[in-house]
N, C-alpha and C positions, 0 to 999 in steps of 0.2 A: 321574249315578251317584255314588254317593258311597263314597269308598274309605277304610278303615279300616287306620291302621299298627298292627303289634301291639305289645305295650309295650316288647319289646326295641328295635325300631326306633326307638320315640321315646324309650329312653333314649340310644341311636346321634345321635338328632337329627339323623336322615334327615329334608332337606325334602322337602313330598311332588311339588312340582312336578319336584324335580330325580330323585327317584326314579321318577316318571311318564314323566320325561326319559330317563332310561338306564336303563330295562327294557325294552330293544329289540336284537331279533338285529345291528343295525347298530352297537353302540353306538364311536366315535370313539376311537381309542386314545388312551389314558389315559397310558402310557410306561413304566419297566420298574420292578416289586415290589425293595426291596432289604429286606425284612422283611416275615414272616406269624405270625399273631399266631389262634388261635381260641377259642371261646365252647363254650356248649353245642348251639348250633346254626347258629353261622354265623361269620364271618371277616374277619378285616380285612386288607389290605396296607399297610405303608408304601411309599408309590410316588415314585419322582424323575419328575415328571412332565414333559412334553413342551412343550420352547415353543414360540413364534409358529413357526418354524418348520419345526417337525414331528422338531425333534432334542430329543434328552434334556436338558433343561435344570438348573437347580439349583434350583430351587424342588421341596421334598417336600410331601406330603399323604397322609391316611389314605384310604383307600377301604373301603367292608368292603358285604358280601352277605350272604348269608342270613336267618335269622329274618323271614320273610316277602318281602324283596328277593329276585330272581332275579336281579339284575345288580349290579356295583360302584357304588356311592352316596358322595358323597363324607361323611365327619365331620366335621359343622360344631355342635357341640352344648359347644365351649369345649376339644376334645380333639387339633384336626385338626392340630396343632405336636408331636405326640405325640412321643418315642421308642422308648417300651415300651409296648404294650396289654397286659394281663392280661381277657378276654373273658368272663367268670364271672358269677356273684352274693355281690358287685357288679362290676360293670365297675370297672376303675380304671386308668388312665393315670401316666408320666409324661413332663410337660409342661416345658418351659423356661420361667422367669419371666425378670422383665426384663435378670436380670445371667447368663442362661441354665444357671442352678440349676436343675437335676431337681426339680417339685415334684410330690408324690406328689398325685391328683384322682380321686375316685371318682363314679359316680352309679348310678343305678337303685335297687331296694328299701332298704327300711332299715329295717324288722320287726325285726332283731334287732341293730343298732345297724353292718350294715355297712358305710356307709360313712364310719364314724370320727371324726364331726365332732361326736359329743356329741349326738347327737339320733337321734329315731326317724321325720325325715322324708325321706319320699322327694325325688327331684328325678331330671330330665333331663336337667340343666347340666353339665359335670365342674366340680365344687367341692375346694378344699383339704380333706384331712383335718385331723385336732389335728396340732398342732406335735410330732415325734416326734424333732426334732434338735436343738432347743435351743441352747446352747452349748457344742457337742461337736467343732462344725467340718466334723463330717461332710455326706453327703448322701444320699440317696437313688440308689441303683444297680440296682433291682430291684424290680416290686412282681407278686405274686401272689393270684390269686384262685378260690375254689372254683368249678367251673364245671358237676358234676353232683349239683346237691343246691338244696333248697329253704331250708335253713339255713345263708345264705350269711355266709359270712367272707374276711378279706384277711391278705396277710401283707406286708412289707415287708423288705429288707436295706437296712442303710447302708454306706457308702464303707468304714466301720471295721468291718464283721461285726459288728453287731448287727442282732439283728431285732428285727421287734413285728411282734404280729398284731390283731385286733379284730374284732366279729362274735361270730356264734353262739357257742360256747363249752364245751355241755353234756357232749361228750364229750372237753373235754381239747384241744383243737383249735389253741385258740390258744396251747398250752403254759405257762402262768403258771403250773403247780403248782395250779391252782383250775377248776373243772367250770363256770363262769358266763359271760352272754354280756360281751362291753365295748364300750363305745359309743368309747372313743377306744384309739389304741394303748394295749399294753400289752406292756414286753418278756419274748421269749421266757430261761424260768430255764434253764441247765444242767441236766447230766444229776446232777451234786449240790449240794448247798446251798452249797458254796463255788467254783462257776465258774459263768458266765454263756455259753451257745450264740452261739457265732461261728460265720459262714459267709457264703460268699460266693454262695449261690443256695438258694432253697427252692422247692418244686412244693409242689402244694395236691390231692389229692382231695376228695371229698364230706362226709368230715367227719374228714380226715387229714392230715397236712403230714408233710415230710422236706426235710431241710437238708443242703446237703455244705457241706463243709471245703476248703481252699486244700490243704490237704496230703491230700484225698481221702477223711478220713472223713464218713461220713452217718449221720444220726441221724432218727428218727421219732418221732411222738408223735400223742396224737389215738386217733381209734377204730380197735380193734385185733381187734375181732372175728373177722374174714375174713384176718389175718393180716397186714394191712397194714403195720404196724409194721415187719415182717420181724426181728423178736426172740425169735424162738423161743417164742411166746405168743401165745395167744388171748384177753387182755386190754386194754380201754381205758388210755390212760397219760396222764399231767397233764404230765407233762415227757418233754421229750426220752430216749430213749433209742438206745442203738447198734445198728447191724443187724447179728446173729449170722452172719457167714459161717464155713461149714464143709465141710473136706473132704466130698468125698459116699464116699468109699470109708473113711477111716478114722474120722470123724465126729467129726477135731480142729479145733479153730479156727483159723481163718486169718485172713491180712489180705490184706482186697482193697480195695487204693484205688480211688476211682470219678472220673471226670472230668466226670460228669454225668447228672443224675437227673430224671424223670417222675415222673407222677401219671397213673393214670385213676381212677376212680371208687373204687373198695377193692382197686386194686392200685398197684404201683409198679415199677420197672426203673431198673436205672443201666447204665454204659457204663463200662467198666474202661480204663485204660492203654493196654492190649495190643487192643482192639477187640472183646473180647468184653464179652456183654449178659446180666446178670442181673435176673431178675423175683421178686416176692413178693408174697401176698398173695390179694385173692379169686382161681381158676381154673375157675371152674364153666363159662364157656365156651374154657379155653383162653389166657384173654390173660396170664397169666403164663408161658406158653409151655412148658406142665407137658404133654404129649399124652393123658394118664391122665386128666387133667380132673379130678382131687382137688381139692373145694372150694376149700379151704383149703390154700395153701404157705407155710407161717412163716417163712422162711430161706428167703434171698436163692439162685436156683439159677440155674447160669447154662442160657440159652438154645440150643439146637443150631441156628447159622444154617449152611446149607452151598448148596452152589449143584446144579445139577440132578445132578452126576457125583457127590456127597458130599463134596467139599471144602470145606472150611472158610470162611465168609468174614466180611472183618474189618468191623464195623459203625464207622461214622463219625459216627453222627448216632441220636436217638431220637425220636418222639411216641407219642402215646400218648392215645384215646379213650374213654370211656366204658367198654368193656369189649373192646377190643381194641389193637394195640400194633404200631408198625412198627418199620422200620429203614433207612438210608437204608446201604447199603455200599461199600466198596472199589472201585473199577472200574465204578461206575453200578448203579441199582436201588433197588430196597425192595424189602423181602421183610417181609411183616405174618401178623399170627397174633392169634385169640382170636373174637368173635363175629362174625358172617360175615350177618346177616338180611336185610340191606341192601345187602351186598355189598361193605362197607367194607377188607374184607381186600382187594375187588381177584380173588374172584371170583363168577360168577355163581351156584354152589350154594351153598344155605345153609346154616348150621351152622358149627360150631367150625371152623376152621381152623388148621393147624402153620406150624411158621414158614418154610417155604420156599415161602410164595407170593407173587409178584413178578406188580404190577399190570402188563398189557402196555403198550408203546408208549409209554414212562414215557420221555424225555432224560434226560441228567443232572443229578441235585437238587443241590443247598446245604443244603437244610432241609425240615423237614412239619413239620406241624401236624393236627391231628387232632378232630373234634365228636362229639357220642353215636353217630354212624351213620355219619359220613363221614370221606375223608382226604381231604388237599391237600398238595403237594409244589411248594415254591417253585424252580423250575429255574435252573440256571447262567447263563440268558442274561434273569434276571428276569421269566421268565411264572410262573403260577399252573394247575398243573392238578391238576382232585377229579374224587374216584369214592366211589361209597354210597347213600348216601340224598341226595336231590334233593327232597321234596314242600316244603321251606321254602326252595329256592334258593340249599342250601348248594352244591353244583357253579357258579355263578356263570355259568350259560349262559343265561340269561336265557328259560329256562324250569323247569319240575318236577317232572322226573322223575328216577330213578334212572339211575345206569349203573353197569357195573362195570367200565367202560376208563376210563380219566382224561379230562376234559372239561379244553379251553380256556376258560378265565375271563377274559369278555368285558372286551377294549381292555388286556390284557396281551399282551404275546409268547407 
């Protein structure tokens, strides 16, 4: 029989005997996730793997599922030293070279000049992008990528709060003040002709980006259609701009510093100080956490999480899918909201969901991560468990099917 990886996997550089190997309900513990990282359909772990014998050892390694895997596969395709995966189009890594410099490597498509090396060919390898550090002294801290979209781009931060992006372009995406794709970085301009965009983390939607600031401002740029910007506008924008918070009662402006910011597909959410969760941008099912389900929310609103009595509770953590958005909070849980068809909110009826649904049987998280249909919640004692969509082995049970209780992901805790 002859067995066919699909082309995410062989940009993964899944070997197929070792994928042959560990697509089995038995599959050998692997040792415990201390990072998750997702795609448009599938997921990686960085794992401290297990030594001779059978304790947590020091040696790490990538693992990742999905996109046609049903079980964790190891990353052997020049990625598997990784620190940061970015799971998108393009996939990109960053790897330690030999003096253990962050170096920024992309692979998969390259149609529109994604991964940054000056050219429009594709590869499987992770390769270096252009030289986007020069001598500046900086490094690489960060690297992001679109992950629901066919016109794929990347963005990068450095040690010093610069970024650059590269890729698709046509909508403002990569921020340079210009609508064109680039084949090597290019850095992102300020919000006017005399300052340049600093920040210390960007998220990437489908054909949008947003950067925060050290001091808690975020700024958006890219396609604005659906509100994503969260600028009070239904406009595309070539450069950065600020996101418009406003009272909701008096409809003055405010300042709300953000600790940290998402992307789904044409929306976005950040996470304030105080643990409260602001969303903008598409709501047509809900994942801006809007219950009116108004297309469109331009300005950033914040989100009503409460627990079953109506108490309030404090979010610690965000991810964020395709078209729906969780929340990891205060005292254990998730509580998720937006499209529900798959059951990715965590439950089994479909449709929109508000934001006080909390997948059952969930321990206590660290972090999620989130694919077009599925979640996964990386727990405090280093396992991995998903719920949603299952048919490409995003649940990591080494089968595919759906569920809407969280599945253990095989040879994690």
């Amino acid at each position: 029989m002859r067995v066919t990886l699909s082309p995410m996997l062989r940009f993964l550089g899944v070997s197929l005997l070792m994928l042959l190997a560990l697509g089995c309900d038995d599959q050998a513990a692997l040792g415990r996730a201390l990072a998750l990282f997702s795609g448009s359909n599938g997921y990686c772990a960085r794992v401290q793997e297990l030594d001779e014998d059978g304790g947590v050892g020091e040696r790490e390694g990538i693992f990742c599922w999905g996109s046609g895997a049903a079980s964790p596969a190891p990353l052997t395709n020049g990625a598997g030293s990784a620190t940061a995966l970015a799971l998108g189009n393009p996939a990109c890594a960053l790897v330690p070279d030999d003096d253990d410099v962050p170096v920024v490597r992309c692979w998969g498509s390259n149609d529109r000049g994604q991964l940054g090396d000056g050219s429009s060919v594709a590869h499987d390898r992770a390769l270096p992008v252009a030289d986007f550090v020069g001598d500046s002294g900086a490094s690489p801290v960060q690297v992001a990528t679109a992950r629901f979209t066919t016109g794929g781009f990347a963005c990068a931060v450095r040690s010093d709060g610069a970024v650059f992006c590269w890729g698709a372009g046509e909508r403002g995406q990569l921020g340079t003040g210009a609508g064109a794709d680039r084949s090597v970085p290019q850095r992102v301009v300020g919000a006017t002709d005399d300052v340049e965009l600093l920040a210390d983390s960007v998220a990437l939607g489908a054909a949008h980006a947003c950067a925060l600031r050290s001091d808690g401002a975020a700024f958006c740029w890219g396609a604005g259609d659906l509100g994503q910007l969260g600028s009070g506008t239904l406009v595309d924008r070539l450069r950065p701009v600020a996101l418009d918070f406003r009272d909701p009662e008096t409809d003055a402006r405010i300042d709300v510093p953000l600790t940290l910011i998402v992307a789904g597909a044409a929306h976005a959410c950040g996470l304030d100080a105080d643990g409260g969760v602001w969303c903008w941008g598409a709501n047509d099912a809900g994942q801006a956490g809007d219950a009116s389900l108004v297309p469109q929310v331009q300005r950033p609103r914040q989100v009503p999480l409460e627990d079953d009595e109506g108490n309030a509770l404090v979010a610690e953590g965000l991810f964020a899918g395709a078209r729906h958005t969780c929340a990891n909070v205060a005292g254990g849980g998730v509580r998720c909201w937006g499209a529900n068809e798959r059951s990715q909110t965590g439950l089994a009826a479909p449709g929109p969901q508000r934001p006080s649904v909390s997948p059952s049987g969930l321990p206590p998280i660290a972090a999620g991560a989130a694919t077009f249909a599925s979640s996964c919640a990386l727990t405090d004692e280093g396992g991995v468990r998903c719920w949603g969509a299952g048919d490409a082995g995003q649940l990591g049970t080494g089968v595919t099917e759906d569920s809407a209780l969280p599945q253990r992901v095989l040879g994690l805790p």
